[in-house]
N, C-alpha and C positions, 0 to 999 in steps of 0.2 A: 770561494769561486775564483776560478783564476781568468784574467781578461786578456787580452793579446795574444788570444790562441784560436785552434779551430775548434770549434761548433757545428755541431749536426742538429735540425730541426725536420723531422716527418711531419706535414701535415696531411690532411684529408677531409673532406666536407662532404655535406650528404642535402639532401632536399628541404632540411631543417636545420642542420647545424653547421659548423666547422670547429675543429680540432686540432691541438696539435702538441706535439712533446720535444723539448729542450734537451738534448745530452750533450754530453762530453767527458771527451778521453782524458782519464787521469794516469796512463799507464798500464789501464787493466781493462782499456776496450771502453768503449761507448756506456754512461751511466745515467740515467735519468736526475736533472737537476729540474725541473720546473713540465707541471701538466698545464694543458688550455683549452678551454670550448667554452660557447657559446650557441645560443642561439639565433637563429636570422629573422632578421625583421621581415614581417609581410612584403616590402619593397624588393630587400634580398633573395627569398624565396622565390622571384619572378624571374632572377638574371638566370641565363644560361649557365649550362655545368663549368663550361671553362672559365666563365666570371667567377662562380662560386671556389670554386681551386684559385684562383688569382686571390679572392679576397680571403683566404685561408691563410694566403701567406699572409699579407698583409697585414690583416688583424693580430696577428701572433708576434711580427716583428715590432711593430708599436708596441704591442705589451711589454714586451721583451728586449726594449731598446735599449734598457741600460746596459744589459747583458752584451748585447751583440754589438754596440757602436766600438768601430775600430779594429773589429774580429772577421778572421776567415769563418764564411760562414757556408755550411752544404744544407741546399735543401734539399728533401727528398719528397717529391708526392706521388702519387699512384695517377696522373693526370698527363702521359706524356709530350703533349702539344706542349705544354709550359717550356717543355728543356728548349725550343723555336723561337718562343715568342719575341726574343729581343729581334730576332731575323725578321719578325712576321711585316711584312710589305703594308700592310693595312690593319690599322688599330681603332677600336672605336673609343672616343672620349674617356671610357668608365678606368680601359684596358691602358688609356694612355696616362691618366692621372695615379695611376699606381704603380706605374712602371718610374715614372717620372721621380715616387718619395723612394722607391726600394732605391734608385739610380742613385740621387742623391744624398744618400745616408749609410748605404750600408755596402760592403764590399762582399758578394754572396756568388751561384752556382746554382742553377739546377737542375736536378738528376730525375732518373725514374726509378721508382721503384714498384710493383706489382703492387697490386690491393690485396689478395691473399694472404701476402707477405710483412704490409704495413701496417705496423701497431697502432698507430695512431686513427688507424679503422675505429677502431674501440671506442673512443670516446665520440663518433656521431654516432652509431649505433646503437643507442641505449633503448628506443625501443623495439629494436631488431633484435637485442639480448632479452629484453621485458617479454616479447611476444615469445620467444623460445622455451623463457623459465617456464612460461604459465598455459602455452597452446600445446605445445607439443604429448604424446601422449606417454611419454617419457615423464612427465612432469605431474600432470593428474588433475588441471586445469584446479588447481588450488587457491585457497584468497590470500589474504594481503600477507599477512603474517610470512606463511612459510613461502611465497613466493619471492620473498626480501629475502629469506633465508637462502634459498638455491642460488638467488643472485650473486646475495653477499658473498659464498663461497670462494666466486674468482673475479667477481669484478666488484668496479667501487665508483661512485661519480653523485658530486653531490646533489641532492635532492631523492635521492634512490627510495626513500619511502613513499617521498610523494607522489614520485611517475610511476612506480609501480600500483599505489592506493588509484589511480586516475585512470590506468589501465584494465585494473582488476572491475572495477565498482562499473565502469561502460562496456566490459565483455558480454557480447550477445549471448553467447550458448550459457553462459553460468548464470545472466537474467530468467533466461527460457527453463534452463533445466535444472536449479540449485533451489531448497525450497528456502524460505525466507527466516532470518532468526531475529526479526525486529519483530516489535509491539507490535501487536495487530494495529491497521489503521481507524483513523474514524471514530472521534468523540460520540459519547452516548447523548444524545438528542431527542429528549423525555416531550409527551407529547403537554401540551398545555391542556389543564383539567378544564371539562366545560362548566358551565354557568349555571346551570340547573339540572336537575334531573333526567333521562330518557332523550336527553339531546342527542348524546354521544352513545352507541352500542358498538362492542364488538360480540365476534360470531366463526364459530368456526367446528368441526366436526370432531370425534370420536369413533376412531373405525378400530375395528378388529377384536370386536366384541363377539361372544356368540348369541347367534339365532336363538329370539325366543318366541312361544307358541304364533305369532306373527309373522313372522321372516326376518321383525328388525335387528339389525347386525350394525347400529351407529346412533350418535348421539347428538342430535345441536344443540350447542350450546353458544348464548347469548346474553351476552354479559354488559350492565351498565355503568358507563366509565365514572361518573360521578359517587353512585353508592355501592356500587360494587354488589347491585342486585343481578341475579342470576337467574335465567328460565332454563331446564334442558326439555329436548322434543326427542323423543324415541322414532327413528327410521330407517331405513336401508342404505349401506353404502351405498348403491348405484341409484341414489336419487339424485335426480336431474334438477339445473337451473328452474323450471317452472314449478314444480314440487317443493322444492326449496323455499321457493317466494310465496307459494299457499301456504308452507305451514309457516313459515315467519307472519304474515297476514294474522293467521289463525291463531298461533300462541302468543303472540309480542302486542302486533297492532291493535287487536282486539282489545286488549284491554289496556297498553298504553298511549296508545296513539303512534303516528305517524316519527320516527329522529329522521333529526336532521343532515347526520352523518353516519353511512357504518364504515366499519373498519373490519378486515376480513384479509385472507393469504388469498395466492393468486390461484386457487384451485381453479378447475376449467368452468364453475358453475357458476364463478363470481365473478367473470372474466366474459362470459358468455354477452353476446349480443341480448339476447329478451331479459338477462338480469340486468344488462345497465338501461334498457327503455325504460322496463317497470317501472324504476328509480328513481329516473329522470323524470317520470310522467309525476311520482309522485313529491317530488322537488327535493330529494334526496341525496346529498353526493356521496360519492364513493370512494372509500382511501383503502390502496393496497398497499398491503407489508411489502416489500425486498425481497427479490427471488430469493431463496436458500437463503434465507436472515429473519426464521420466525422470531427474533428478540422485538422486532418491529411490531409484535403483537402479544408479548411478554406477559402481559395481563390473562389473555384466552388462553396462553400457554401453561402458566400456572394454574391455573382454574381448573382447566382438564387436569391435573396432576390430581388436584385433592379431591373431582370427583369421582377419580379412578380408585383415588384411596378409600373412598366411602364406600365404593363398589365390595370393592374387599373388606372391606370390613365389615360390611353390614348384611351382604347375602353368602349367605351359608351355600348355596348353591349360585354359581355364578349364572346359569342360564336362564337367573330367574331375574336378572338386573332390572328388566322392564317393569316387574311388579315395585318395587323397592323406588323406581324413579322419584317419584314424587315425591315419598317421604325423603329422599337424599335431597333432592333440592329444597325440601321446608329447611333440613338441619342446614344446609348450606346457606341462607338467607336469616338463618337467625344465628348466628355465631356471628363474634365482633370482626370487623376487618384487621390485620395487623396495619394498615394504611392505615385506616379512618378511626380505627377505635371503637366503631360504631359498628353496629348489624346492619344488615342491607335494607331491612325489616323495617328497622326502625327509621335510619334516613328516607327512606320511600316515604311511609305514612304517620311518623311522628311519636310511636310507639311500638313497645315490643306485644310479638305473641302471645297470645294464651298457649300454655303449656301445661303437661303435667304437674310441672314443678312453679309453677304461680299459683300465688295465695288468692284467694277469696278477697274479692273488693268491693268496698261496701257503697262507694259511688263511684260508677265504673265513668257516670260523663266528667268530661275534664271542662275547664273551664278555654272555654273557646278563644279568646284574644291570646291565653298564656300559652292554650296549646299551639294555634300557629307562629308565635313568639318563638316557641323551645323550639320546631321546625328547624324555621328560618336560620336558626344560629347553628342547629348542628350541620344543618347543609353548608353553613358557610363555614362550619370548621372541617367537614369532612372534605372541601376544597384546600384551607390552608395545611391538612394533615396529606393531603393529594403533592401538594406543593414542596413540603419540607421531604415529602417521600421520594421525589425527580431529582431534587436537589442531593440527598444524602446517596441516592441510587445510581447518580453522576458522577459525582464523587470516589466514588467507589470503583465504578467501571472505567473513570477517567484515568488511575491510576497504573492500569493493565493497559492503556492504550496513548495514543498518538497521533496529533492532530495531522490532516494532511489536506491542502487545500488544492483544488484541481483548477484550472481557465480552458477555454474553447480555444481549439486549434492546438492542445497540449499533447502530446502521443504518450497511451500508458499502454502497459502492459497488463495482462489478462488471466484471472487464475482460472487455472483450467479442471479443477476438480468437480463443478459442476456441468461440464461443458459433455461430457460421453465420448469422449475420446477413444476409438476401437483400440486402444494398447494395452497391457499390464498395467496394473495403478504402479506397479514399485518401476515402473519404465518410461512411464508418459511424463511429456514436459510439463514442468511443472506451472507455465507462462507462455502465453501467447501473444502474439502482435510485432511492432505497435499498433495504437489503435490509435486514431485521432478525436479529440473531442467533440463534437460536431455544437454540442449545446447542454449546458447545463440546465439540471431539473429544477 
């Protein structure tokens, strides 16, 4: 670098930054020896445009002091008031302290040159370039990757991954309309087994069966979370909330009494006003699954799977399901749980069925202390096999997923594939909001 010669400095500052570029003539025209930018502190960010151009020089000549002490130097900025300001009549403090080190340090000039024209645009502009790669529809509103890419092209400035990743990741239209390629969110949250028996039921329907000599077209089914005993009730899809609650009465209470919680999806009939009095009259609570998240009843969900499977497989003629019910639900209540090991059969009353396939017993009474003994213990193993089953089932689903913890007053966005959106599904955004958190459940 040669010293005692002239220098040319363009700078340029913007609402965030200031920049600037060192050249000089070696004979072959102006060459670029040294780039510069920064960014302005919140204090800086507050001064007027013509401060921010004064502290553009500024800053660049301090950097740059070894270079420039004892040298003709040209500035050039796109800010033309500056070429005045030694004339200007009236300076305010900030204007006179800078005026004051350029004065007494450096021997300089300064010119105008057009903002169009001046390079040293470029280096505040970085996310004036960022917003272009990636908004424009030239561009294709892409993520991180190839949007570094289109940048890298023609320009360069350090950090360029990172203001691009920070740009890309808070764009609204690409939150709203790009669908997501992370883990689903939302660790699996296994319900705690209850304590005994018939405490805990879940319950839920079976439609789209056909009509048999009856009109019934559905099934309720009502399942106990403890032994994984099963009742099904033969009825009409378009049975109503009060219908509903007689034949639950009628098949469940009748013979087990009153639980203390159900568990059930939010169909309108579980939802209904006279089905949460009933309930409540009869000291009842009520827990509903997650709109569009039947894994929230995972248990009733599989249930119906392998009554359906029994359906088929055991009536030769499907319209005749209603006759077959009963025995489908004996064979469903005496087969072992893959959970419990046990039959539902057996955990309910301590012993399995009389079947075909049972031998001849020559003293059918058990002895009464050992018989409620074996009970007691399979109940409490069919809890610790409830137990090891949430834990491995956790396990499992935790590994497909990702925990994500929400606070009140936090703004999320909203998937809109349940929501009915009047559009194309391959058109509609795929996210909505924000939304604010009002209160967590």
């Amino acid at each position: 670098l040669q010293t005692l010669t002239i220098h040319s400095i363009i700078t340029d500052a913007s609402d965030l930054a200031v920049g600037a570029i060192l050249l000089q003539d070696f004979g072959e025209g102006l060459q670029p020896i040294a780039y510069e930018s920064r960014k302005l502190n919140p204090a800086e960010r507050n001064h007027p445009v013509h401060d921010k151009e004064l502290l553009a020089i500024v800053h660049n000549f301090k950097v740059w002091r070894c270079y420039l002490k004892g040298a003709d130097i040209t500035v050039r900025t796109d800010h033309k008031s500056l070429q005045f300001i030694r004339a200007q009549p009236i300076l305010n403090p900030r204007q006179i302290r800078c005026l004051d080190y350029l004065e007494s340090n450096f021997h300089y000039k300064v010119t105008y040159k057009r903002g169009v024209s001046n390079i040293a645009d470029v280096l505040t502009r970085p996310s004036v370039h960022t917003a272009e790669a990636h908004d424009s529809n030239f561009s294709g509103q892409y993520g991180i990757d190839k949007t570094v890419n289109l940048l890298s092209r023609n320009y360069y400035w350090p950090d360029l991954p990172t203001n691009v990743q920070l740009y890309v990741t808070s764009c609204d239209t690409c939150q709203r309309m790009k669908s997501s390629r992370l883990r689903p969110t939302g660790l699996l949250q296994p319900l705690e087994p209850p304590s005994r028996t018939w405490q805990q039921v879940t319950m839920d329907f079976v439609t789209g069966l056909p009509a048999g000599p009856s009109g019934n077209d559905a099934i309720l089914v009502v399942i106990v979370r403890l032994t994984k005993m099963a009742h099904f009730a033969a009825c009409k899809t378009t049975i109503t909330a009060e219908q509903t609650a007689k034949l639950f009465l009628t098949n469940i209470v009748r013979l087990r009494g009153v639980s203390s919680a159900i568990i059930s999806d939010r169909y309108s009939r579980f939802t209904s006003n006279f089905w949460t009095k009933t309930w409540q009259h009869y000291g009842t609570r009520l827990h509903l699954s997650t709109a569009y998240h039947p894994q929230s009843d995972g248990q009733t969900e599989r249930t119906n799977q392998t009554m359906e499977q029994l359906i088929r497989t055991t009536c030769t003629d499907p319209a005749q399901w209603e006759d077959a019910i009963s025995l489908i639900e004996f064979a469903y209540n005496n087969a072992p749980s893959a959970t419990t090991t046990q039959s539902p059969f057996f955990l309910n009353h301590g012993i399995d069925p009389t079947t075909l396939l049972s031998p001849p017993i020559e003293n059918p009474a058990p002895r009464s202390q050992q018989f409620v003994k074996n009970l007691r213990q399979s109940q409490q193993k069919a809890t610790d096999a409830i137990l090891k089953a949430n834990q491995r089932a956790k396990q499992q689903a935790d590994r497909q997923r990702r925990g994500l913890a929400f606070a009140p007053r936090q703004l999320v966005m909203l998937d809109t594939r349940n929501l009915g959106i009047p559009l194309p599904n391959k058109l509609r955004p795929r996210f909505c909001g924000p939304f604010c958190i009002i209160q967590m459940g």
